[in-house]
C-alpha positions as CSV (number, residue, x, y, z in Angstrom):
1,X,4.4,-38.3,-9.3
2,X,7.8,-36.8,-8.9
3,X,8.8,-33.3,-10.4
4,X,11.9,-32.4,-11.4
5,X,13.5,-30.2,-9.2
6,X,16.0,-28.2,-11.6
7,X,13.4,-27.9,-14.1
8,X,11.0,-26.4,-11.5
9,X,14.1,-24.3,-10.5
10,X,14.3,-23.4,-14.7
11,X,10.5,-22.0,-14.3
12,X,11.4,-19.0,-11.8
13,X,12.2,-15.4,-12.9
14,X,15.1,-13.9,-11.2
15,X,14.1,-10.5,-9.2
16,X,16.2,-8.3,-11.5
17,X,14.1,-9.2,-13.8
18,X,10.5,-7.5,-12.5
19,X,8.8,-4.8,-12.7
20,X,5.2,-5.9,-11.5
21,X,3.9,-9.0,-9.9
22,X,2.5,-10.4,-13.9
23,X,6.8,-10.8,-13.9
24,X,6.6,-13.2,-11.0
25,X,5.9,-16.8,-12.5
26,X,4.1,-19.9,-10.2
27,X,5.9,-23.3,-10.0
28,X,2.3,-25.0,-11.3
29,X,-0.9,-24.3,-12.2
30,X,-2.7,-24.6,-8.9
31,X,-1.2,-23.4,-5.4
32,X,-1.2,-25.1,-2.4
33,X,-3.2,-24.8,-0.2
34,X,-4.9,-22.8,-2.3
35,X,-5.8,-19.4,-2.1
36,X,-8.8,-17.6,-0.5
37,X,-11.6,-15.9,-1.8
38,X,-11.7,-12.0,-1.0
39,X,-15.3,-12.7,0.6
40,X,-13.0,-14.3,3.6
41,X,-11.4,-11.1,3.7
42,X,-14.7,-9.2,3.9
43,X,-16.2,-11.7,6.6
44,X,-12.9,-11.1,8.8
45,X,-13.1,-7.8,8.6
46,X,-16.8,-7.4,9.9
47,X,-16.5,-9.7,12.3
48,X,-14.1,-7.4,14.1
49,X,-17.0,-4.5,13.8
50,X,-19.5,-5.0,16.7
51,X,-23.0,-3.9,15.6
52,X,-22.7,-4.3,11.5
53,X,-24.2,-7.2,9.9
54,X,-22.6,-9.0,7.0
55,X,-25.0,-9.9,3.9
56,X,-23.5,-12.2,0.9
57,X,-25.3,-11.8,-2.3
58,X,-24.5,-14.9,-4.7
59,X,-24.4,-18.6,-4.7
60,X,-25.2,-20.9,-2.9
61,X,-21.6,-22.2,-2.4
62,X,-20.5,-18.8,-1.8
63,X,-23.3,-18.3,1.2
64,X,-22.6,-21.7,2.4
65,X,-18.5,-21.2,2.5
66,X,-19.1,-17.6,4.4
67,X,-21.3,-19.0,6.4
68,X,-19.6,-22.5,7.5
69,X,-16.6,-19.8,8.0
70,X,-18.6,-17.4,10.6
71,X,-20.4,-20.1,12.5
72,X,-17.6,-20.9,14.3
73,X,-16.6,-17.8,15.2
74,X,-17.5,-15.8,18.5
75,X,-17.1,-12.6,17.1
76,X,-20.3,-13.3,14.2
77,X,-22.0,-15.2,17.2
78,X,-22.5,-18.6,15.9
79,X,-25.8,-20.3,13.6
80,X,-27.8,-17.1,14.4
81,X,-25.4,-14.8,14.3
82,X,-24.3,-11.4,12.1
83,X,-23.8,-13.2,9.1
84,X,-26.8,-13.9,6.5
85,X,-26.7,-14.6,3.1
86,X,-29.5,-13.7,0.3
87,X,-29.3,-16.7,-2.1
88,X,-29.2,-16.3,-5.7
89,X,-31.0,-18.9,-8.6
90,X,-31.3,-19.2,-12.7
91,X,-34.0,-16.5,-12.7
92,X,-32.2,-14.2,-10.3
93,X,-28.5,-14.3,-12.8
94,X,-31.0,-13.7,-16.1
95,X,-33.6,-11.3,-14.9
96,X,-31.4,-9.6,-12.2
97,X,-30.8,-10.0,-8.6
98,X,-32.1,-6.8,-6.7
99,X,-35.9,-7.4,-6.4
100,X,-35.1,-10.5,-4.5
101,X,-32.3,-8.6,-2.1
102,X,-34.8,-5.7,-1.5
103,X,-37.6,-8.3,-0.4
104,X,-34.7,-10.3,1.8
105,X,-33.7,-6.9,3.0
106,X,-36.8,-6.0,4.8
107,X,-36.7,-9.3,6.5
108,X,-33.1,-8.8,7.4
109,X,-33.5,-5.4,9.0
110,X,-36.5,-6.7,11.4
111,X,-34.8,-9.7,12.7
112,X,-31.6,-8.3,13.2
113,X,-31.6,-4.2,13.7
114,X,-28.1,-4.6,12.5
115,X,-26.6,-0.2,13.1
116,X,-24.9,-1.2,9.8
117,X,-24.7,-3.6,7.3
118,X,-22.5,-4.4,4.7
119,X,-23.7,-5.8,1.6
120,X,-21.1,-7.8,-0.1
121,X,-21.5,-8.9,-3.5
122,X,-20.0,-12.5,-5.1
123,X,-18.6,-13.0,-8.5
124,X,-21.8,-13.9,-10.0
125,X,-23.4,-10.5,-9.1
126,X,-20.0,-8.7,-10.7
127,X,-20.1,-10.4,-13.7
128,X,-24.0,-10.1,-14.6
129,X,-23.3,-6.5,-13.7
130,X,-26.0,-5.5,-11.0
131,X,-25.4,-2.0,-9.8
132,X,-25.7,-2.7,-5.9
133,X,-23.8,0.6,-4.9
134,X,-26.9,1.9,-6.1
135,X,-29.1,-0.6,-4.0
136,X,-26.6,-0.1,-1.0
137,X,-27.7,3.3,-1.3
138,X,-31.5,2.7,-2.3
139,X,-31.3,0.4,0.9
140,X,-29.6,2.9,3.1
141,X,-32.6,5.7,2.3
142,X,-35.3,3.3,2.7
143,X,-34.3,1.9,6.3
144,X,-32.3,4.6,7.6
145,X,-29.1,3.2,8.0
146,X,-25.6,2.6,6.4
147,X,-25.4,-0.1,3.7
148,X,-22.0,0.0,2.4
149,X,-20.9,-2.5,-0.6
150,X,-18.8,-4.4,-1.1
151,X,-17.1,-5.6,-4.3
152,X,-15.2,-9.1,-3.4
153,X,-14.9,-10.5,-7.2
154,X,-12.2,-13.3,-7.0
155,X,-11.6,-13.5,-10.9
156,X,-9.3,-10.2,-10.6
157,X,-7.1,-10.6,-7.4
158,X,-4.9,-13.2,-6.1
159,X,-5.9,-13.6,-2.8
160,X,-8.5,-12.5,0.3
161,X,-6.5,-9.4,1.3
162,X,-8.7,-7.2,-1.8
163,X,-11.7,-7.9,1.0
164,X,-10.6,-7.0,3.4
165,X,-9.2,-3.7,2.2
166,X,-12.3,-2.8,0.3
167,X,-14.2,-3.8,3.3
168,X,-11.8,-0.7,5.5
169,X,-12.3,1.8,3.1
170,X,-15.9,1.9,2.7
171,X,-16.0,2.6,6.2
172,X,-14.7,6.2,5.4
173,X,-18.7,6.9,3.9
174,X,-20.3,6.8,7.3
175,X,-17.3,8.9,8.9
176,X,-18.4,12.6,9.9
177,X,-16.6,15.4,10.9
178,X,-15.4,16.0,14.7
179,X,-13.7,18.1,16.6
180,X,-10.1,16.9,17.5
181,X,-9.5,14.9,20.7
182,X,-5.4,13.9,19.9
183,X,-6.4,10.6,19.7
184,X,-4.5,8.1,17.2
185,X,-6.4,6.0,15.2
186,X,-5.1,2.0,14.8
187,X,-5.8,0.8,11.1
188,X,-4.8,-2.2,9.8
189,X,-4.0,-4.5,12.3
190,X,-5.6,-8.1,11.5
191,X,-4.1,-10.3,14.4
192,X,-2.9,-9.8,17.9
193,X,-3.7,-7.5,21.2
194,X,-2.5,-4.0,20.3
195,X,-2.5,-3.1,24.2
196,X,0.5,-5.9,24.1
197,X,2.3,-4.3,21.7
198,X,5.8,-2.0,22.5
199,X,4.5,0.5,20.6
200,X,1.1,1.2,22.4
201,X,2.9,1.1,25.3
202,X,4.6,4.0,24.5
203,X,1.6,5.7,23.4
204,X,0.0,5.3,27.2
205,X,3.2,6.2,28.9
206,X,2.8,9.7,26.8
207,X,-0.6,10.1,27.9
208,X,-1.9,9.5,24.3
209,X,-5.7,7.7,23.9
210,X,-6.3,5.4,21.5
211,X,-9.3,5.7,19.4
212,X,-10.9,3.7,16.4
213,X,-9.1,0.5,15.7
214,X,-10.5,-1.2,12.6
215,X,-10.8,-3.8,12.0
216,X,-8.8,-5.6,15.0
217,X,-12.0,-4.3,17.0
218,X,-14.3,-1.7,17.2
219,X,-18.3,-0.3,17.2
220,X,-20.3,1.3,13.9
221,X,-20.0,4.4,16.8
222,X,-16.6,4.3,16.9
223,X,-16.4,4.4,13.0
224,X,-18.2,7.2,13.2
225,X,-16.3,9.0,15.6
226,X,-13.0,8.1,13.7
227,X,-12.3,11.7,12.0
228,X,-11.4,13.2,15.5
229,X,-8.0,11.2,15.6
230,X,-4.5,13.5,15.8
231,X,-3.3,10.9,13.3
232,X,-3.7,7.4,11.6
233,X,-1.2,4.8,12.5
234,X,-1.4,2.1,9.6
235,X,-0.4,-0.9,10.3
236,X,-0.8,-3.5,7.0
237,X,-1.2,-2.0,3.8
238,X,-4.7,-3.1,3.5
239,X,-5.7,0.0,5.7
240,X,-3.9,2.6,3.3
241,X,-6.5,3.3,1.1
242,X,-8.7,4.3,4.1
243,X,-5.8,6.3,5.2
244,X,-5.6,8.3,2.3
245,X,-9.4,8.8,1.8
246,X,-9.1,9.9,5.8
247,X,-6.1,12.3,4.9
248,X,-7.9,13.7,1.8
249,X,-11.6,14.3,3.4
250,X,-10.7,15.6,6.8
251,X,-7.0,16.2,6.9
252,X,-6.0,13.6,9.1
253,X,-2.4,12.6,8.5
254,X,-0.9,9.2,8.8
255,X,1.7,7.3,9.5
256,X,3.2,4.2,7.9
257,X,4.1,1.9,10.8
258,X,4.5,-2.0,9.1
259,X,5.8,-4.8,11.2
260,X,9.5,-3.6,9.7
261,X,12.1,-4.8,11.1
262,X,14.8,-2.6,9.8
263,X,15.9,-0.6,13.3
264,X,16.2,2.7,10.9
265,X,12.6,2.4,9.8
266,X,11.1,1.6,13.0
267,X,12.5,4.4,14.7
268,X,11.8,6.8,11.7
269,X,8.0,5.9,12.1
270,X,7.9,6.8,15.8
271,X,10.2,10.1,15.0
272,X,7.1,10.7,12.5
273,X,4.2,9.6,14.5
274,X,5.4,11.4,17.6
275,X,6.3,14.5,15.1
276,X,2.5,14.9,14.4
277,X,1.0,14.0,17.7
278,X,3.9,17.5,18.5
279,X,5.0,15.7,21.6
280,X,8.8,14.8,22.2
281,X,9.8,11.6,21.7
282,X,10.1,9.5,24.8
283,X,13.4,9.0,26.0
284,X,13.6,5.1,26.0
285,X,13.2,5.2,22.2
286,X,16.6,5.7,21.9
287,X,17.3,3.2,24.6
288,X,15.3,0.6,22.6
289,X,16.7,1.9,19.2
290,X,20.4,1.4,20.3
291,X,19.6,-2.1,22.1
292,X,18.0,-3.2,19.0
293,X,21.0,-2.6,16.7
294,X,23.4,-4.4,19.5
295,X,21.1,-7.2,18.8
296,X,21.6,-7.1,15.1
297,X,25.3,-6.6,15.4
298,X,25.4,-9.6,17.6
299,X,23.6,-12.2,15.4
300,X,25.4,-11.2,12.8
301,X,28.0,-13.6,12.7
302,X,25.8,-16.2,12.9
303,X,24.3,-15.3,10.3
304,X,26.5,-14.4,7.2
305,X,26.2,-17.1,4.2
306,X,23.3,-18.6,5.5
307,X,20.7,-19.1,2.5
308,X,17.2,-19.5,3.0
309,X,13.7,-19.4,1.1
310,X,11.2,-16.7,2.0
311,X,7.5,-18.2,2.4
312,X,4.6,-16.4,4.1
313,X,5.3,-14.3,7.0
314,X,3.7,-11.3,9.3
315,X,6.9,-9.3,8.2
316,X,6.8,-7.0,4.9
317,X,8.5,-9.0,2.3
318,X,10.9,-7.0,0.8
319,X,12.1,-4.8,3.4
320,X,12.5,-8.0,5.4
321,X,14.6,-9.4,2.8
322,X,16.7,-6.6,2.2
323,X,17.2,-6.0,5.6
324,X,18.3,-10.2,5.5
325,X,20.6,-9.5,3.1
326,X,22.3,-6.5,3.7
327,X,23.3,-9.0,7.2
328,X,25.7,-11.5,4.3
329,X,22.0,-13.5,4.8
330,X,21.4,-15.3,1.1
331,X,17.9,-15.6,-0.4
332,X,17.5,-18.3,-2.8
333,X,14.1,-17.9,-3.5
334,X,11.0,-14.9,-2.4
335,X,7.4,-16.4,-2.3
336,X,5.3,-13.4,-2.9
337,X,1.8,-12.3,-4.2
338,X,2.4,-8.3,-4.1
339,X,5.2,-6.4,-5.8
340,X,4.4,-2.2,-5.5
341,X,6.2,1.0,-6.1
342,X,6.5,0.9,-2.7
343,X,8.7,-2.4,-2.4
344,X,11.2,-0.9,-5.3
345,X,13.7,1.2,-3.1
346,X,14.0,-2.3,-1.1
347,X,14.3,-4.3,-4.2
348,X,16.9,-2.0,-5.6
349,X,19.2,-2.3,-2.6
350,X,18.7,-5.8,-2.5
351,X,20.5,-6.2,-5.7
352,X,23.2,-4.3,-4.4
353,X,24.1,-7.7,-2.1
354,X,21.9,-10.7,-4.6
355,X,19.6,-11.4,-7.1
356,X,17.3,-14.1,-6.2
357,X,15.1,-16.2,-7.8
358,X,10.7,-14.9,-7.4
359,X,7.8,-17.1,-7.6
360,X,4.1,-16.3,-6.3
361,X,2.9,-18.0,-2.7
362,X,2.3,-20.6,-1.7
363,X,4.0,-23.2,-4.0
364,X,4.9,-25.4,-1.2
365,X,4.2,-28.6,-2.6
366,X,6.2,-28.3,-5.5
367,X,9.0,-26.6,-3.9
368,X,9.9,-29.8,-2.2
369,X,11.5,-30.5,-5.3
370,X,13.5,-27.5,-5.1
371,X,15.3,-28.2,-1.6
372,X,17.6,-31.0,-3.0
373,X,18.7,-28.5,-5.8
374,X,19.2,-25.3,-3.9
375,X,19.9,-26.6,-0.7
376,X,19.1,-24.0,1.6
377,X,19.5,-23.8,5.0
378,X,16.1,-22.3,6.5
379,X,12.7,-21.9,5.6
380,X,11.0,-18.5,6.5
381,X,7.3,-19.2,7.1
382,X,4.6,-22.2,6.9
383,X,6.0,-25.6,5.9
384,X,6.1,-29.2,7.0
385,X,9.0,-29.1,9.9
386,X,9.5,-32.7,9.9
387,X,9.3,-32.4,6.1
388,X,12.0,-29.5,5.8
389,X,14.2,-31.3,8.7
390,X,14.5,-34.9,6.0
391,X,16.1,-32.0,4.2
392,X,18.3,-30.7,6.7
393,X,16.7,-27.8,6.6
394,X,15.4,-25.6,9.9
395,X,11.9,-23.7,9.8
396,X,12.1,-19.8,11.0
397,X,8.4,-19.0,13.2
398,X,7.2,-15.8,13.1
399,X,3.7,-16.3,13.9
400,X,4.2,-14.1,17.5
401,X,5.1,-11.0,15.6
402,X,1.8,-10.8,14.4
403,X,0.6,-9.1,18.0
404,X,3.9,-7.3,17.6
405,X,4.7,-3.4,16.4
406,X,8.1,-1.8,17.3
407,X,11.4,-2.8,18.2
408,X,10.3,-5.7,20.0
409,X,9.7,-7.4,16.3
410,X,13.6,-6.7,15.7
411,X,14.6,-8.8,18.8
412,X,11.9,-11.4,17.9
413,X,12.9,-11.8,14.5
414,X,17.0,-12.0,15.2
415,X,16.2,-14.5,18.5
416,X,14.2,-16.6,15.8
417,X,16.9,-16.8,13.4
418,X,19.6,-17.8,15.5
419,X,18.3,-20.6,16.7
420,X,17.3,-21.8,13.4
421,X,20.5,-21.3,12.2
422,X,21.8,-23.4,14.9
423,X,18.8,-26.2,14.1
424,X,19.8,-26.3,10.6
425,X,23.8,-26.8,11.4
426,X,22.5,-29.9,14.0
427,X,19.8,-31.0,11.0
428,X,22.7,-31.3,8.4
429,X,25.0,-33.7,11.2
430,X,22.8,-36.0,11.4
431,X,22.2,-36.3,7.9
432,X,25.9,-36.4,7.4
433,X,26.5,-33.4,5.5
C-alpha cells in the first residue's frame, strides 16, 4: 500500500527544533531493516578478543540468534567455537537463573579454558533482576579468572552499538598498572586494517609502536598490558567510555580522532595526539593538510546547491553534515539514532547555512515516498541504487572509509561526491528533467 509522501514529510521535526534524540521522530512504527539487538554488539566485539569466550545467558531465541551469528564467523571458530550459550526455562525466569549458570559454568571452563570470558546477560535476565555482576565476580573467585558482565538489555537502546561499548569498557577491570612504553593504544575501531590507514602510517614513520587495539583485534594479554600506552587514540565513540575510565584510573590521556572529515579537525587531532606522544609533528602533515583543502576548494563548485538525504554512513553525522553545508551543499533530511552534547557546536553552525528536516535510521522504506516530494539529488549511505536512479537520484558510497583515519577520508569523501553529483545530473536527462 502506498504512503503519502507529503504527509510522511508532515511527520518529521525540523533540527532547530531538538535538543535530544526523544525530539527526533520515525516515519513509522517499525524500521527497516530493522534494528539490532545490543547482544550483536557484544558478540562483535569478543570476537575480535583472541582467548575470551562469549557466554549468553537467556532464551532460547536469544542463544540461537548469537549463535547462528558466530558460527559463521572465523574469528569465534565456527559450531565449536568461543561462543556458548547457557539456556534459560519457566523455572529458571521464576526461581532465578544463577544455580543453573554456576553448574553450566564449571562445564564451560573445562571444555574450553577460555583466559577470559564474558558473561553477557539477555533481556529476560535484566528484567527478572538477577544480580550477575555479582556472579561474574563469584565466578571469577571460584575459577581464577576474569568474568566480566555484560548488560545488553534491548528494551532501553536503539540499536547494537550499547554492546559493543559496554562490552570495551568492562575491559578496563582486568587492566593493571605498567610502566610506560610510549606506545598508543587504538580503541574503537570496528572495521578495516589500521596498518592501511594514513594515520598509522604516520605513527611508524615517527618510530611510534602501536599497542592494544580493541576491539579491531587483540589478546586478554594485550588487555592487560593496555595501561602502559603514551596515549589512547579513540576512534568511534563506542570506545570513550573506556577512554575516560583509562584517563581517570591510570592517567592515560586520549585523543578524539573520528573518521571527520572537516581538514581543521583532522589536523587538530594529530596536532593533539603528536602533542602528548611530545614528538614534533611530521612534516608532511602540512603537506597532506594543505592538499586536502585544494581538494575541498576544487569540488566545490560542483557542489553548491546540490541537496541530498543523509542515511547511514562510517562518517560522524553531524560534523559531516556541517562540514556539507558550510560547502552551499543542502540537506533535506538527517537519518540519525544519536544526538549528544557533543554533536551541538556542529548543529549550531549548521543552522547558520539550513535547517533540515531529522528523523531516526533507517526509515528507508518509507522514505521512498519522500523522493517525489523533496526531490533530492543524492542519497548519502545504504539504499536501493536502481531504486534511487527511477528517481533520478545518485547513491554516495562510503563503505571504504571505514578502514580509513586521516586526511585520506577528506579526498575519499570529496572524490565520492563528485561523481555522484555528476550521476545524478546524467540520472535526471534521461528522465527528462
Amino acid at each position: 500500500m502506498a504512503m503519502d509522501g507529503k504527509a510522511l514529510v508532515e511527520k518529521l521535526a525540523k533540527l532547530s527544533q531538538v535538543t535530544s534524540i526523544k525530539d527526533i521522530p520515525q516515519l513509522t512504527h517499525a524500521l527497516f531493516p530493522g534494528t539490532h539487538c545490543p547482544l550483536m554488539g557484544a558478540a562483535m566485539a569478543v570476537g575480535g578478543i583472541k582467548g575470551s569466550l562469549i557466554v549468553v545467558v537467556g532464551t532460547d531465541e536469544c542463544t540461537y540468534y548469537t549463535k547462528s551469528m558466530t558460527v559463521h564467523s572465523e574469528k569465534f571458530g565456527g559450531i565449536g567455537g568461543r561462543c556458548v550459550s547457557v539456556v534459560l526455562d519457566d523455572h529458571d525466569v521464576t526461581f532465578g537463573s544463577a544455580e543453573k549458570v554456576q553448574a553450566a559454568f564449571k562445564e564451560i571452563i573445562e571444555e574450553y579454558k577460555p583466559e577470559c570470558v564474558f558473561l553477557v546477560t539477555t533481556c529476560v535476565i535484566e528484567i527478572i533482576g538477577d544480580d550477575f555482576d555479582a556472579i561474574s565476580e563469584s565466578l571469577s573467585d571460584t575459577y581464577g579468572i576474569p568474568v566480566l558482565p555484560v548488560h545488553t538489555e534491548h528494551f532501553k537502546c536503539e540499536d547494537h552499538l550499547p554492546g559493543l561499548e559496554r562490552t570495551i569498557s568492562i575491559c578496563a577491570e582486568i587492566m593493571e598498572p605498567r610502566e610506560c612504553d610510549n606506545s598508543v593504544n587504538l580503541l574503537g575501531q570496528r572495521m578495516g586494517d589500521f596498518a592501511t590507514t594514513e594515520l598509522y602510517a604516520l605513527l611508524q614513520k615517527s618510530g611510534v609502536k602501536i599497542g592494544l587495539q580493541l576491539p579491531c583485534g587483540c589478546t586478554v594479554e594485550d588487555i592487560k598490558n593496555g595501561a602502559a600506552a603514551k596515549v589512547n587514540i579513540v576512534v568511534n565513540d563506542i570506545a570513550l567510555p573506556l577512554a575516560q575510565k583509562m584517563q581517570a584510573k591510570f592517567g592515560i590521556p586520549y585523543v578524539y580522532f573520528n573518521k571527520f572529515v572537516m581538514p581543521e579537525k583532522i589536523y587538530e587531532a594529530y596536532k593533539n595526539l603528536f602533542g602528548y606522544l611530545e614528538l614534533d609533528l611530521p612534516e608532511e602533515l602540512n603537506e597532506l593538510y594543505q592538499a586536502a583543502q585544494k581538494t575541498v576548494a576544487q569540488a566545490r563548485p560542483d557542489l553548491e546547491k546540490i541537496t541530498y538525504i543523509y542515511g547511514n554512513t562510517p562518517y560522524a553525522t553531524f560534523e559531516l553534515n556541517c562540514f556539507l553545508s558550510s560547502l552551499g551543499m543542502v540537506p533535506q533530511v538527517i537519518q540519525t539514532n544519536r544526538y549528544t552534547e557533543s554533536d551541538e557546536p556542529y548543529v549550531k553552525e549548521m543552522l547558520q547555512y539550513i535547517d533540515p528536516y531529522v528523523c531516526k535510521a533507517a526509515n528507508i522504506a518509507p522514505l521512498q515516498y519522500v523522493y517525489d516530494v523533496l526531490s533530492p539529488y543524492l542519497y548519502l549511505g545504504h539504499e536501493f541504487a536502481n531504486r534511487l536512479r527511477q528517481k533520478g537520484i545518485a547513491i554516495v558510497h562510503s563503505d571504504r572509509a571505514s578502514g580509513m583515519l586521516g586526511f585520506e577520508v577528506v579526498g575519499y569523501l570529496m572524490q565520492q561526491l563528485v561523481k555522484a553529483v555528476g550521476e545524478a545530473k546524467e540520472y535526471r536527462r534521461e528522465l527528462g528533467r
